[in-house]
C-alpha positions as MATLAB code, in Angstrom:
seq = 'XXXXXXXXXXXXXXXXXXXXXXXXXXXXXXXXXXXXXXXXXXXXXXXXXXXXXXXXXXXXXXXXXXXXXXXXXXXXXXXXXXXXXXXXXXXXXXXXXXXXXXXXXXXXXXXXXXXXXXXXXXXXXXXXXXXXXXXXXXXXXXXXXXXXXXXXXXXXXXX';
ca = [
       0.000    0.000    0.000;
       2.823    2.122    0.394;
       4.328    1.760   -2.534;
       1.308    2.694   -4.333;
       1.090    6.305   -2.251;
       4.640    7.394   -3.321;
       3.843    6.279   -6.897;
       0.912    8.247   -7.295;
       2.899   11.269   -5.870;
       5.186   10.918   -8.911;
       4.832   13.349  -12.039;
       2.334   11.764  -14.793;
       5.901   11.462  -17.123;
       7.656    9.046  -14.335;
       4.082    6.695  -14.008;
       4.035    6.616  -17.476;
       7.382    5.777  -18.282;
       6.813    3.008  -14.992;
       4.211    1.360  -16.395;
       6.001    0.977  -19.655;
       9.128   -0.482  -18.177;
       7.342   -2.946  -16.806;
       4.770   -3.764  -19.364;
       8.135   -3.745  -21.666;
      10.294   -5.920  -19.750;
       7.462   -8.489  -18.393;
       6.487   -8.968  -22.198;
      10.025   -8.950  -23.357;
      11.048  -12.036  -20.631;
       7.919  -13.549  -22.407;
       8.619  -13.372  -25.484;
      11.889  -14.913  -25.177;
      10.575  -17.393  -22.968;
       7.700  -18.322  -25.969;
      10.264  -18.329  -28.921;
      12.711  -20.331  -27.097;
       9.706  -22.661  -26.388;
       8.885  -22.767  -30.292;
      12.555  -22.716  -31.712;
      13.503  -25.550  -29.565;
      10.392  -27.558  -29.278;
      10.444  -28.412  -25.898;
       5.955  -28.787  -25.863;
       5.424  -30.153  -29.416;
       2.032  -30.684  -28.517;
       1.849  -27.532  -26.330;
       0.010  -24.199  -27.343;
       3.024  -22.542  -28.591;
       3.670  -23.136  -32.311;
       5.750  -21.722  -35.120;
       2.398  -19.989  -37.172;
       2.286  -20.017  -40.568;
      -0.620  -19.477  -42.811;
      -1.876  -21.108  -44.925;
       0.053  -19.745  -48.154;
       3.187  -20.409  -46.004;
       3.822  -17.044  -44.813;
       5.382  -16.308  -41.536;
       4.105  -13.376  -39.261;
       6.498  -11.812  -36.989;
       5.506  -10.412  -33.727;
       7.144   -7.436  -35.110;
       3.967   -6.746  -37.169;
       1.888   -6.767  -34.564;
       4.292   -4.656  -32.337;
       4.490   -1.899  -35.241;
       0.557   -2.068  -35.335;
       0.288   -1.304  -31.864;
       3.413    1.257  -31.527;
       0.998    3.274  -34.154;
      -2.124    2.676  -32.573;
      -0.773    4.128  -29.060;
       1.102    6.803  -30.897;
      -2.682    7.941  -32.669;
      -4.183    7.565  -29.102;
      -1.343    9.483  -27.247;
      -1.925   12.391  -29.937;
      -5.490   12.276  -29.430;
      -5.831   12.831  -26.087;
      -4.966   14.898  -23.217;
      -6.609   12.650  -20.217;
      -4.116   11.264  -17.792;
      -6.018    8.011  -17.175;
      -5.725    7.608  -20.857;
      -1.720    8.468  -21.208;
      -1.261    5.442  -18.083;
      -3.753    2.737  -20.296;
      -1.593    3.843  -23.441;
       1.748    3.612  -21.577;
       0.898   -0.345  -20.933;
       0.059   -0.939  -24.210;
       3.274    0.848  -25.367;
       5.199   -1.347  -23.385;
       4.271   -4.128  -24.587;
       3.973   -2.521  -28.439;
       7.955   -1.459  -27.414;
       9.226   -5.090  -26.646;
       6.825   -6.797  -29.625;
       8.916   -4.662  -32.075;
      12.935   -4.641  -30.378;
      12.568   -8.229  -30.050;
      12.859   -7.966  -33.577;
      15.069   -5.615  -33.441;
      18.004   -7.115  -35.482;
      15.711   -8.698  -37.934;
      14.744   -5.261  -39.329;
      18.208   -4.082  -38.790;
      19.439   -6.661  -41.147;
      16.454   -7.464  -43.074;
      16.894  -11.069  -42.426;
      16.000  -13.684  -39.934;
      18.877  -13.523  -37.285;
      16.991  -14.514  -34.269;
      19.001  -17.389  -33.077;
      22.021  -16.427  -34.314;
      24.743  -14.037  -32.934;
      23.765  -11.093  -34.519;
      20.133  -11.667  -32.664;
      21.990  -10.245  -29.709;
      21.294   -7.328  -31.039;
      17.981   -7.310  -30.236;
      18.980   -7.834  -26.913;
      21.198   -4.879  -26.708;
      18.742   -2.761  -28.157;
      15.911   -4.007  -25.527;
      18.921   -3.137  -22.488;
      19.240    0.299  -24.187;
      15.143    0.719  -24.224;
      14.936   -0.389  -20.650;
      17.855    1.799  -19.333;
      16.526    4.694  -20.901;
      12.712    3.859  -19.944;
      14.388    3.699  -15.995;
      16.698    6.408  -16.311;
      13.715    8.407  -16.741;
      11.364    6.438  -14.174;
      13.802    6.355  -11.439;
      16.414    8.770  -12.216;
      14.885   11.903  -12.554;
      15.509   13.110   -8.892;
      18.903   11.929   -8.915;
      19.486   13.875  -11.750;
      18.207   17.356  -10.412;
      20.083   16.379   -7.162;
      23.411   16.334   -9.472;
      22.577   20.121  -10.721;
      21.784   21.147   -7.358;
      25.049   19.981   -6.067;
      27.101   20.837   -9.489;
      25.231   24.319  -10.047;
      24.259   25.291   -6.329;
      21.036   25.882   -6.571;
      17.867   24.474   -6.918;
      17.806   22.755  -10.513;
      15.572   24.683  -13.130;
      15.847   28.029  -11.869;
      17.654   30.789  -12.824;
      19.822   33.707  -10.759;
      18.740   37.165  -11.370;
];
């Protein structure tokens, strides 16, 4: 319970970027976790399959994160309501980590996944995540450093 008090004291910028760090790294872990599942076969009767339709195309969950990146861009343009901005931030998340799973593969144009140059995807996700938590988190560590640096309180000018 008191967890939730000091996060509802935060700015409407830190919840947001919160909730999509860990929208973005609960779906990331899960994604991994799923493709590993798929790649390796380890339930070949289970619920997780490679999909493929029936003209033998394969859809990559960076489609569907690109759909949903513009769908919460459109709804974070279209409104001003705070309630709305912390709903969108979730589904940005998880939009965020459908699409730098990917990453490499649209970096490349090719399907790198399991190979080494998939760790790029995983590099880009750390980079997301940092910055997503350097913003969360480190915001009044970073005023704290331009009080200290500057001597004054950080934002405000000397006449």
């Amino acid at each position: 319970m008191r967890v939730r008090h000091h996060v509802q004291q935060l700015s409407l910028g830190r919840r947001v970027a919160l909730r999509a760090l860990a929208a973005f790294l609960l779906m990331f872990a899960l994604l991994r976790a799923i493709t590993a599942i798929i790649h390796f076969q380890l339930f070949p009767h289970g619920p997780f399959r490679d999909l493929v339709t029936a003209t033998g195309l394969h859809i990559h969950h960076l489609f569907w994160g690109i759909l949903l990146l513009m769908v919460t861009g459109f709804v974070a343009l279209a409104t001003r309501e705070a309630t709305w901005h912390l709903r969108v931030a979730i589904v940005f998340g998880l939009a965020l980590a459908l699409t730098l799973d990917e990453f490499a593969l649209w970096l490349r144009l090719a399907d790198v996944y399991w190979s080494a140059e998939g760790l790029e995807s995983v590099k880009a996700a750390a980079i997301a995540a940092a910055l997503l938590a350097l913003y969360a988190f480190g915001q009044p560590a970073w005023h704290a450093a331009a009080r200290e640096a500057f001597g004054r309180k950080a934002g405000r000018r000397r006449r």
